[in-house]
N, C-alpha and C positions, 0 to 999 in steps of 0.2 A: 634548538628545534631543527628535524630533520627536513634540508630541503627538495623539494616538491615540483617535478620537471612536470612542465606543462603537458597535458595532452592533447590529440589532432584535431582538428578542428572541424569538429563534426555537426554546426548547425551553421549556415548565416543568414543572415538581414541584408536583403539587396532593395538600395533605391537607385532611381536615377542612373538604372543599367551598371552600377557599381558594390561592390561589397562595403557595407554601412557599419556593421558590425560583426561579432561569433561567438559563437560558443564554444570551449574546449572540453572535451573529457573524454569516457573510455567505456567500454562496456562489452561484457561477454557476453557468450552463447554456448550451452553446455546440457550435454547429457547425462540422463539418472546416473551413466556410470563413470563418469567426471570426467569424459573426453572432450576435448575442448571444440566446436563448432567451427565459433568464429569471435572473434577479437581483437579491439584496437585497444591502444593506452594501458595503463600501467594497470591490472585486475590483479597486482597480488598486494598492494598496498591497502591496507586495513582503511577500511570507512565506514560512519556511523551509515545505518541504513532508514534509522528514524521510522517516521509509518509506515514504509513501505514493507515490514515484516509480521504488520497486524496479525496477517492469515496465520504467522508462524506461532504467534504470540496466543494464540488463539485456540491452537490446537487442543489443550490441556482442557480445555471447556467442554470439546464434545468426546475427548478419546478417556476423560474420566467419567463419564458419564453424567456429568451435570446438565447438559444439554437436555437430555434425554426427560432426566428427574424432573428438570423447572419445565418440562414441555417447551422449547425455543423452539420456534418457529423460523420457516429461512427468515424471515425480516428481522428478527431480531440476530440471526445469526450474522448476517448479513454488515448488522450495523458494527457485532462485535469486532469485524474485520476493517472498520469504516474509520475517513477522514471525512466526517460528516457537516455539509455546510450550514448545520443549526437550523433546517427549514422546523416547524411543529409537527413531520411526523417524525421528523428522527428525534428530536424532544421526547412526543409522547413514547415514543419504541423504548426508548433507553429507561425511561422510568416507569413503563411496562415489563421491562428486566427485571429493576430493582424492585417491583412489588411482588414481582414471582418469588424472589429473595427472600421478602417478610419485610424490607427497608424500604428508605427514601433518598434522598439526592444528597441528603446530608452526608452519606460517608463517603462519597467518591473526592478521590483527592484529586483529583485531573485538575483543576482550576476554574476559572471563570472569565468566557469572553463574548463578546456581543458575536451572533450568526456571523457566516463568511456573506450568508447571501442576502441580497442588499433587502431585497422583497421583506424576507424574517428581519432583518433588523427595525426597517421603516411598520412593521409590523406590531415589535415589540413597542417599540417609541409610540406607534398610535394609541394605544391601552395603555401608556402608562410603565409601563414592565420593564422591570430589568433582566439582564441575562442571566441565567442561573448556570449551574455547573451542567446543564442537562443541555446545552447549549454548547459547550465546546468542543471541538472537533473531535476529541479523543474520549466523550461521555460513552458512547459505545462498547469501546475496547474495556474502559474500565466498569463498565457496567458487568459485562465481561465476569471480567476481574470476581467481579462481589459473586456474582452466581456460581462461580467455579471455589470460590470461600465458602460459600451457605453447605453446597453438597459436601465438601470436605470436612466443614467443623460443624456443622448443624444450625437450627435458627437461634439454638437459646446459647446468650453471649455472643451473637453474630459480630455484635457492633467492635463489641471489645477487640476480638481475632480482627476485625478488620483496620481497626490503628494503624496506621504507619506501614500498611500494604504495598505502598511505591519503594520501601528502602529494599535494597539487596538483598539482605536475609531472611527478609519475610517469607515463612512458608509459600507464601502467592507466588512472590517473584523468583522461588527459587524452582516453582514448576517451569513458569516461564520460560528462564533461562536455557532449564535442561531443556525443552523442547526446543529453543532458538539451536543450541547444540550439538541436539541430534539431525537436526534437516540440514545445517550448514555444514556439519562434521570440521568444526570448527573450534576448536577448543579456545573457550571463552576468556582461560584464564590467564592465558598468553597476552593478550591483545589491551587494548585501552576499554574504559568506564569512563561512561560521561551518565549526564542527567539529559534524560530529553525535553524535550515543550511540557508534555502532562508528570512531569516528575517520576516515572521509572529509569529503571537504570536504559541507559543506553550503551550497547556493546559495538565496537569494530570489528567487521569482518571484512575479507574482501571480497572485490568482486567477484570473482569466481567461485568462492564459497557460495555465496550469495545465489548467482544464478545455479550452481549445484541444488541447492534447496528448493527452487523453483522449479527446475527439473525433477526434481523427487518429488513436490507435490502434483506436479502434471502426471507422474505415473505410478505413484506410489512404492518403486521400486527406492530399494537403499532405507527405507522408513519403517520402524518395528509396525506391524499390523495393526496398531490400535490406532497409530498416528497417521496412517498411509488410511483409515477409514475416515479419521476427523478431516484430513487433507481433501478427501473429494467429498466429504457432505457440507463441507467452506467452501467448497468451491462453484457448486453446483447451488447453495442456497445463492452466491453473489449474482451467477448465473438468473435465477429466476427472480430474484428481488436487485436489482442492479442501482435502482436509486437509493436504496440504503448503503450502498457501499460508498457514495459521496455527495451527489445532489443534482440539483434542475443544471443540467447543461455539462456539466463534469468530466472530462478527457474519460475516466475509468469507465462511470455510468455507461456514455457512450458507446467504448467498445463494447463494453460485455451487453448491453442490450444489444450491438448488432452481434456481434460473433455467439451468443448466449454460453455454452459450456467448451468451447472450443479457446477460450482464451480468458483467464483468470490477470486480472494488472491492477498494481495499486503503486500509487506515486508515495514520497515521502522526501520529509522538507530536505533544502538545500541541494536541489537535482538528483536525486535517485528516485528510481520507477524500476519495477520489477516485476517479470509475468512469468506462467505457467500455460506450456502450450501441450496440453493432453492428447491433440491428436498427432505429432510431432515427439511428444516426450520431451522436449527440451524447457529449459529455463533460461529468463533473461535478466540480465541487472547492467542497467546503467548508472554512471556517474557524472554530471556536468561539473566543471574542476570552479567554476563562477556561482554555483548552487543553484542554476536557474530552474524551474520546474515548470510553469505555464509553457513558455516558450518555446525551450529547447528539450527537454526531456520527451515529451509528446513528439516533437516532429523525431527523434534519435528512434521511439518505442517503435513509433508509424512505420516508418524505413524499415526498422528490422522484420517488423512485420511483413510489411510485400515483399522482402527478399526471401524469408522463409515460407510465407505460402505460398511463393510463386512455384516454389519447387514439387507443392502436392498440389491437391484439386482445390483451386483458388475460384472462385465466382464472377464472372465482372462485374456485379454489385460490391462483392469483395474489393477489389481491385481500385474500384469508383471510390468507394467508404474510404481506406487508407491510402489513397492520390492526395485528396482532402487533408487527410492531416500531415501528410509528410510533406505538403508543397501547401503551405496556407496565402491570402493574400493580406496584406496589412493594410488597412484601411485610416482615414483619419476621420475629426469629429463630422466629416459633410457623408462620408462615406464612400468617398473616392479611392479608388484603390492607389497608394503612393508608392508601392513595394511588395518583397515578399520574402519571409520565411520558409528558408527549404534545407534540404538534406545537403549539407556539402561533399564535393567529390572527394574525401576519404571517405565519407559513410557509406555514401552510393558506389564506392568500387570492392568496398570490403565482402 
């Protein structure tokens, strides 16, 4: 196996006036026309991007008109793009999908896990309930999934066509793909296959691929027309429905309820986060090389954030809003501040 130079050390943990801990990794910034912005660390080495390509993943739903046909509303479009933490309305939203469909929970292959968020779980436990698959963070996407099946093969034999929808060759996942291909201009076939958390295929691309794709969905430029449509009706549904794209409290939620259409971000496991900044044009993709995502990937997103809209008309609510996330304070169980994560001085000079 090929080895794997670290990258700069782009977040730390300071106690006690000292550097405690860090984070390494790398991440680009790049325009629809794949000129490169800015960038640390290695962006040409292939890495899984995992959820953080929902939106890409997604496309195929509204640029074939499925969308359209089942009437999806931004919430549910929303969700289709979502790392959802299992609260009951992303529950009911997802299998408000799949009755648009003609089906139930039964065909989604995503899997089954209790809510992320603690409230829904102590919830379900009150009544007795178990989690169902309408509950896993990825019910969404794959609900997704089954609606963008029903318009393509119709309701009768739905169930059948939908078997084994996560493998590779499935008519489903080979829209997928192609759409993941066209936005990253990354040709799939080159690179590694893995399985993700909800069992579709997972592709490596790099980072720079990556934020290319982010960049084209901020301006639709570089995207055949149908996909550069589904790109800003994704974007602007996450925009007006923002707690469907993750949940009560959620780094993404957050942004995009404050920035509303000005800034499209979804994280995805093992430290990758990836935005689309429309008024800018540009795209972003980080990598934490530790897989961190609470921690580190937020404060890397935040940072790039005030450096790039420092450069256009930024607000000082703006400025207030992502101070906050790029410089947080760590607290312990009494709530004393003991420390603090912030942007390390390669992030902050890049």
């Amino acid at each position: 196996m090929k080895t794997i130079a670290a990258g700069p050390i782009l977040v730390q943990a300071t106690r006690g006036g000292i550097v405690e801990s860090f984070h390494r990794g790398a991440f680009a910034v790049v325009d629809a026309q794949g000129a490169l912005v800015q960038a640390l660390g290695d962006i040409e080495r292939p890495i899984f991007p995992r959820s953080a390509v929902k939106l890409l993943q997604a496309l195929p739903l509204v640029a074939s008109g499925a969308a359209d046909a089942l009437a999806l509303g931004d919430e549910e479009l929303a969700l289709a793009c979502a790392s959802h933490s299992g609260e009951e309305a992303h529950a009911r939203t997802a299998a408000g999908m799949l009755a648009k469909a003609g089906v139930d929970a039964g065909v989604l292959e995503c899997g089954t896990h209790w809510p992320y968020n603690e409230e829904a779980q102590r919830e379900l436990a009150r009544r007795g309930l178990s989690p169902s698959a309408l509950h896993n963070n990825c019910s969404g996407k794959h609900s997704g999934f089954v609606c963008l099946g029903c318009h393509l093969h119709g309701r009768e034999g739905l169930r059948g066509f939908l078997a084994g929808y996560v493998q590779p060759e499935h008519a489903l996942m080979r829209e997928v793909s192609a759409a993941l291909q066209a936005a990253t201009g990354w040709d799939l076939r080159q690179s590694a296959r893995g399985i993700d958390g909800c069992s579709i295929p997972a592709h490596a691309v790099p980072l720079r691929h990556l934020a290319l794709a982010f960049a084209r969905v901020a301006s639709g430029q570089g995207l055949p027309p149908e996909l550069a449509r589904a790109a800003r009706r994704l974007r602007e549904a996450a925009a007006r429905a923002p707690f469907f794209t993750s949940g009560t409290g959620k780094f993404d939620a957050r942004v995009m309820t404050h920035f509303g259409t000005r800034v499209y971000c979804k994280v995805g496991a093992e430290g990758v986060h990836c935005a689309a900044l429309p008024e800018l044009g540009l795209g972003i993709a980080v990598k934490m090389d530790d897989g961190n995502n609470a921690r580190a990937c937020e404060v890397v997103l935040a940072a790039l954030l005030q450096r790039l809209f420092a450069r256009s008309a930024c607000s000082e609510a703006d400025a207030v809003f992502l101070a906050a996330l790029a410089d947080q304070p760590l607290r312990n169980r009494r709530g004393i501040e003991v420390g603090r994560l912030q942007a390390a001085a390669a992030l902050r000079a890049a």
